[in-house]
C-alpha positions as CSV (number, residue, x, y, z in Angstrom):
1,X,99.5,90.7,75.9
2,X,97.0,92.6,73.7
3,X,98.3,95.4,71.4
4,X,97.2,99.0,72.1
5,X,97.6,100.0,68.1
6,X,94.8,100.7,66.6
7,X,92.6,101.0,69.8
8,X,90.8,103.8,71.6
9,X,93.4,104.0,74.4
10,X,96.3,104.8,71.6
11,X,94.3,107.4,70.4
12,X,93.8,108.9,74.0
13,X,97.5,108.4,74.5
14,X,98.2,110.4,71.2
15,X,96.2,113.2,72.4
16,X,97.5,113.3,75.9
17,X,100.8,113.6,74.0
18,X,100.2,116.0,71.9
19,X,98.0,118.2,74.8
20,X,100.7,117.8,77.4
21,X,103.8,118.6,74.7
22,X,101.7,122.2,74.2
23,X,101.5,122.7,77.7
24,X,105.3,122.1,78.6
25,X,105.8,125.2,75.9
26,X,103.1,127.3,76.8
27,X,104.1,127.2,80.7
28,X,107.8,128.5,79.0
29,X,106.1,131.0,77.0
30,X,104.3,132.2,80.1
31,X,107.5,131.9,82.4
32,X,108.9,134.3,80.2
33,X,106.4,136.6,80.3
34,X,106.4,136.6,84.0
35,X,110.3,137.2,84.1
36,X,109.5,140.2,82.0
37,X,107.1,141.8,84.2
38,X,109.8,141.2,86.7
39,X,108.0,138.4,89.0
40,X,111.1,135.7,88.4
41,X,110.0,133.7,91.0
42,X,106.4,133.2,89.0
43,X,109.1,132.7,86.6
44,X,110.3,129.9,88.2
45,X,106.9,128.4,89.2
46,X,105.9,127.9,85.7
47,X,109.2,126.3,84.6
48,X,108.5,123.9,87.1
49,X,104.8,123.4,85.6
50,X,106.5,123.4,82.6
51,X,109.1,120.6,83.0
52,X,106.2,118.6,85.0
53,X,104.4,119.0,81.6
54,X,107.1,117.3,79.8
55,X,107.1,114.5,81.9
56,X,103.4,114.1,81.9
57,X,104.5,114.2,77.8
58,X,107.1,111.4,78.2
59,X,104.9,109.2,80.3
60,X,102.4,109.1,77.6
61,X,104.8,108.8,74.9
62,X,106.6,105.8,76.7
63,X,103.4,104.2,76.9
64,X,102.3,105.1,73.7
65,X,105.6,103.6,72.4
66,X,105.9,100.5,74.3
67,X,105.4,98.0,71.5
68,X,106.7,99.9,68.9
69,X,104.0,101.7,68.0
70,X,102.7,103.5,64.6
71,X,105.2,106.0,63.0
72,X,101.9,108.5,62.5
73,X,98.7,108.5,64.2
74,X,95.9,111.3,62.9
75,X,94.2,113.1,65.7
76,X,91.7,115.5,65.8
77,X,91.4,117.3,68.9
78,X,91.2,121.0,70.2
79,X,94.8,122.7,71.5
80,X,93.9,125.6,73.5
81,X,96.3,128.7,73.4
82,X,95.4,132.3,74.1
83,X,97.0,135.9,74.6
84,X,96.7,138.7,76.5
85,X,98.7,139.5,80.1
86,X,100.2,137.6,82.4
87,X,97.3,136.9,84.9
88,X,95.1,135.8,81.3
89,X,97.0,133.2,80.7
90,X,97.7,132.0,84.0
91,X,94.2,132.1,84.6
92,X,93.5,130.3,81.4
93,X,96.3,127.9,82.6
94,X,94.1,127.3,85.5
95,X,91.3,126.4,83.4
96,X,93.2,123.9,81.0
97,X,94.7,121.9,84.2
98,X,90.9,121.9,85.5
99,X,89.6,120.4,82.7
100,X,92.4,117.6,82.5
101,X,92.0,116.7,86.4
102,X,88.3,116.5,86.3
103,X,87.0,115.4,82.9
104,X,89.9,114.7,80.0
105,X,92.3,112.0,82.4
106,X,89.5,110.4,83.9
107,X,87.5,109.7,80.6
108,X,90.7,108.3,79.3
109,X,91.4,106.4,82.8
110,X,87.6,104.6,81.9
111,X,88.5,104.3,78.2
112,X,92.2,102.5,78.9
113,X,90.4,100.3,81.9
114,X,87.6,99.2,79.3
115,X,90.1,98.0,76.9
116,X,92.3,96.2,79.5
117,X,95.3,98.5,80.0
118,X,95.3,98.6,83.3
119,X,98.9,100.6,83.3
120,X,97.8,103.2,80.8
121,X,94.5,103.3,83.1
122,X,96.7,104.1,86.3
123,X,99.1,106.5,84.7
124,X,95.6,108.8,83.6
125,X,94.6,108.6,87.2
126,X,97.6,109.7,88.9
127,X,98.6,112.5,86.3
128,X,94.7,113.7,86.7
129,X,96.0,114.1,90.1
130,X,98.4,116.5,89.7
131,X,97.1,118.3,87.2
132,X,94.6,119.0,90.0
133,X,97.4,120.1,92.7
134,X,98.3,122.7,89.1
135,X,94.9,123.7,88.9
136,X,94.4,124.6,92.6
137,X,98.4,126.7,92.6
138,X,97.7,128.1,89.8
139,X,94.3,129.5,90.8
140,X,96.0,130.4,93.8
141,X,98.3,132.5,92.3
142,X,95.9,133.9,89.7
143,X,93.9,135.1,92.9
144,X,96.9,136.8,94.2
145,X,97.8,138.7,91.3
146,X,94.4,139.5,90.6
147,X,94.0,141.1,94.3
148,X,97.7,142.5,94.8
149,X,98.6,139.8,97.1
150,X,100.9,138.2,96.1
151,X,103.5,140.4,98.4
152,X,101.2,141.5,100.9
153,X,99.8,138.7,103.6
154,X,97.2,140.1,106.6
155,X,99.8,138.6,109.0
156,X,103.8,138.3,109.2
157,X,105.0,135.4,107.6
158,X,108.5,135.0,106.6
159,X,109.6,136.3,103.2
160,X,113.5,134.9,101.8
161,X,115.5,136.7,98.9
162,X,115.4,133.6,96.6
163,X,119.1,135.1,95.3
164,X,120.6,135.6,98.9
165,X,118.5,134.0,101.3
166,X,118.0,137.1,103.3
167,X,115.2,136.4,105.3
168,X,112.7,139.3,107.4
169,X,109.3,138.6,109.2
170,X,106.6,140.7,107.5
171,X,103.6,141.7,106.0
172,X,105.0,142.9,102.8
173,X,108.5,142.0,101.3
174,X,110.9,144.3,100.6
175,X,110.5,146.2,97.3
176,X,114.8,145.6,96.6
177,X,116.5,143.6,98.6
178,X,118.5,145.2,101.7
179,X,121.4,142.7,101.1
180,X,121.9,141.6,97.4
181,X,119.8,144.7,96.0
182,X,117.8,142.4,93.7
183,X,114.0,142.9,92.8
184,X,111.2,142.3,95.1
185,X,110.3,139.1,92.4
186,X,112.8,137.4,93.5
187,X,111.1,136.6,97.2
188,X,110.1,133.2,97.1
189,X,106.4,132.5,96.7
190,X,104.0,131.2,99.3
191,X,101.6,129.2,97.6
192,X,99.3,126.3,98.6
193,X,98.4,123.8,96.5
């Protein structure tokens, strides 16, 4: 079996390490910010992006780590991180995931296949995948928040107390909850991917 040290794919890997360890934090940093605003159940989405993130992480680093591996690798490669509100950064989010799914994983996916590691190849493809289900939620959601949709729909759809599971057929959610009194964030989302 041929050794990935020392190849392009191990650098690849390292990156995709690195970039997909940032994410995982920045999608918590970003959850947070959303539970302050009061929207927990954005919250809650970007947890889920978040722990997805990690896995994405481990994947890489299993892979990375197979044969042993180095105990350092240098890299150079761009992190992106930015500031600003809530919608920013989701919206930046969006952006990052789009770039993975469409360019970064299948670059490496060509790279890994070149060099013969047909596994490492694979695992590029199908994360470029979900990134691109991310991309498409969170753009999604960034339109929502952008236009004040988020809680309003043009037609009744069913909206459910993510602490109770009171459940009314609306056009707009409650703003507190008739039966637990909590917050209107707390009505679970409705978003496609």
């Amino acid at each position: 079996m041929q050794s990935i040290i020392g190849t392009e794919t191990e650098l690849c890997l390292a990156r995709a390490f690195a970039g997909e360890s940032q994410a995982s934090m920045r999608y918590r940093m970003i959850a947070e910010r959303a539970a302050m605003d009061g929207l927990y159940e954005v919250g809650q989405l970007l947890r889920r992006r978040a722990h997805e993130e990690g896995a994405h992480a481990k994947v890489f680093y299993d892979l990375l780590t197979a044969e042993g591996g180095r105990r350092n690798i240098h890299i150079a490669a761009g992190y992106p991180y930015q500031g600003g509100s809530l919608l920013d950064s989701i919206a930046f989010s969006a952006d990052n995931e789009k770039e993975e799914a469409e360019s970064v994983y299948p670059a490496f996916a060509e790279t890994a296949k070149k060099e013969g590691f047909i596994r490492v190849a694979q695992a590029f493809s199908m994360i470029a995948k979900i990134e691109q289900g991310h991309f498409l939620q969170l753009s999604a959601l960034q339109e929502m928040l952008d236009s004040g949709t988020l809680y309003r729909k043009k037609a009744p759809i069913t909206f459910t107390c993510n602490n109770c599971g009171h459940k009314a057929t609306l056009t707009e959610p409650w703003k507190t909850c008739p039966v637990c009194g909590h917050p209107q964030g707390f009505v679970a989302l409705q978003i496609q991917e």
